[in-house]
C-alpha positions in Angstrom: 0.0 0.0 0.0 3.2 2.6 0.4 4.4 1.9 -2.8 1.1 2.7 -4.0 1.1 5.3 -2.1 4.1 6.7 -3.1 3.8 6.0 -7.1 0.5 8.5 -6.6 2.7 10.9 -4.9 5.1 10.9 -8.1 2.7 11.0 -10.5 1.0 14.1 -8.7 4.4 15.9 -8.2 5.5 15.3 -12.2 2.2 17.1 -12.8 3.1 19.5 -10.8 6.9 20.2 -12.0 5.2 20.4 -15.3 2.8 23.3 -14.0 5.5 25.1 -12.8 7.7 24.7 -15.8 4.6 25.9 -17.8 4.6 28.8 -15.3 7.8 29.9 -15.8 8.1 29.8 -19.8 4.7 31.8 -19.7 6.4 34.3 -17.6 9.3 34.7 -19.7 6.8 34.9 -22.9 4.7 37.3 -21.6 7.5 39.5 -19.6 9.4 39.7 -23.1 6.1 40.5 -25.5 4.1 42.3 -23.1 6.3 43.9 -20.1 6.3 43.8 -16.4 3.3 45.2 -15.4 1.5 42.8 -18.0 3.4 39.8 -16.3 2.4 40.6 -12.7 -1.5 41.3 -13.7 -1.5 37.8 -15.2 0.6 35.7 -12.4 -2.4 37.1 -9.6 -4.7 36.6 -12.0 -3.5 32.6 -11.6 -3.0 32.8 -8.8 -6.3 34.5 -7.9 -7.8 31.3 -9.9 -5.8 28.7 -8.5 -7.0 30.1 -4.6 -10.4 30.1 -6.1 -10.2 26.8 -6.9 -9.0 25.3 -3.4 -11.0 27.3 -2.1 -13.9 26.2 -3.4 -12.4 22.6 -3.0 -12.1 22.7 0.9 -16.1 24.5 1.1 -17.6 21.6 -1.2 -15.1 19.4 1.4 -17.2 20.4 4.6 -20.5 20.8 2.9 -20.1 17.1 2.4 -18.8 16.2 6.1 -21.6 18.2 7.7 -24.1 17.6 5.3 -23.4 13.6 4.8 -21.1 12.2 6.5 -21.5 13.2 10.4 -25.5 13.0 10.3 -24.8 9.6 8.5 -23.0 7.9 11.0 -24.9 9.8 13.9 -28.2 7.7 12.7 -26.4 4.8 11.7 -25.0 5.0 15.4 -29.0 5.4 16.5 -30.3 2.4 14.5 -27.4 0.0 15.7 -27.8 0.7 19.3 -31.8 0.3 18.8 -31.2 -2.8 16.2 -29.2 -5.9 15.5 -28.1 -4.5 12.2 -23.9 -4.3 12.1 -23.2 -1.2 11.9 -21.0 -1.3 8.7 -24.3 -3.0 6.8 -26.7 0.0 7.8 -23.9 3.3 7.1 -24.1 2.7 3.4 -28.1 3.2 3.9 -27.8 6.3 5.4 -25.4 7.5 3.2 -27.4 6.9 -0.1 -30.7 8.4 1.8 -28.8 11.3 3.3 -27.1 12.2 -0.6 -30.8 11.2 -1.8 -32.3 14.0 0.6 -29.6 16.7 -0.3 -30.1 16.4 -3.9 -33.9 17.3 -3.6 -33.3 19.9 -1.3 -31.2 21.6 -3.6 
C-alpha cells in the first residue's frame, strides 16, 4: 500500500513540475512580449484562480462532512444501538438516503 502510495505521490508531483515549468516559460513569454506590469496582472490573475479553486475545494469538502457524512453515522450509530443490524451494513443506507435528501433539497 506505500508503494502505492508513493507511485500516486510521483505521479502528482510530475504534474506538478510540469505546471511550474509551464509557469515559468509563460512568464518569460509574456514579460518579453508584453512587459512587467502585464506579467504581474496575469501571475495574480493565476494565482487569484488557483486560490479560487482550493477554495472552493475545501467549502464543497465540509458541505459534504456536515451535510453527509456526520448525520450519516450519527443515525447509523442510533439504529445499531436500537437494532441488531452491524453497523457497517446499515452506514451505506444512510449515506445513499442522506445524498438522496440533499439532492432534492437543492
Amino acid at each position: 500500500m506505500l508503494i502505492e502510495i508513493g507511485n500516486i505521490l510521483q505521479v502528482v508531483l510530475s504534474y506538478f513540475k510540469l505546471f511550474v515549468k509551464w509557469f515559468s516559460g509563460m512568464n518569460q513569454y509574456v514579460h518579453a512580449h508584453f512587459g512587467l506590469f502585464v506579467q504581474l496582472a496575469l501571475d495574480l490573475l493565476i494565482l487569484y484562480i488557483i486560490f479560487m479553486v482550493i477554495y472552493q475545494l475545501i467549502k464543497l469538502s465540509f458541505r459534504i462532512l456536515f451535510r453527509i457524512v456526520i448525520p450519516a453515522v450519527i443515525l447509523a450509530g442510533v439504529v445499531v444501538f436500537f437494532t441488531s443490524y452491524s453497523f457497517l451494513n446499515i452506514l451505506p443506507i444512510f449515506v445513499c438516503l442522506l445524498v438522496a435528501i440533499n439532492l432534492i433539497r437543492t
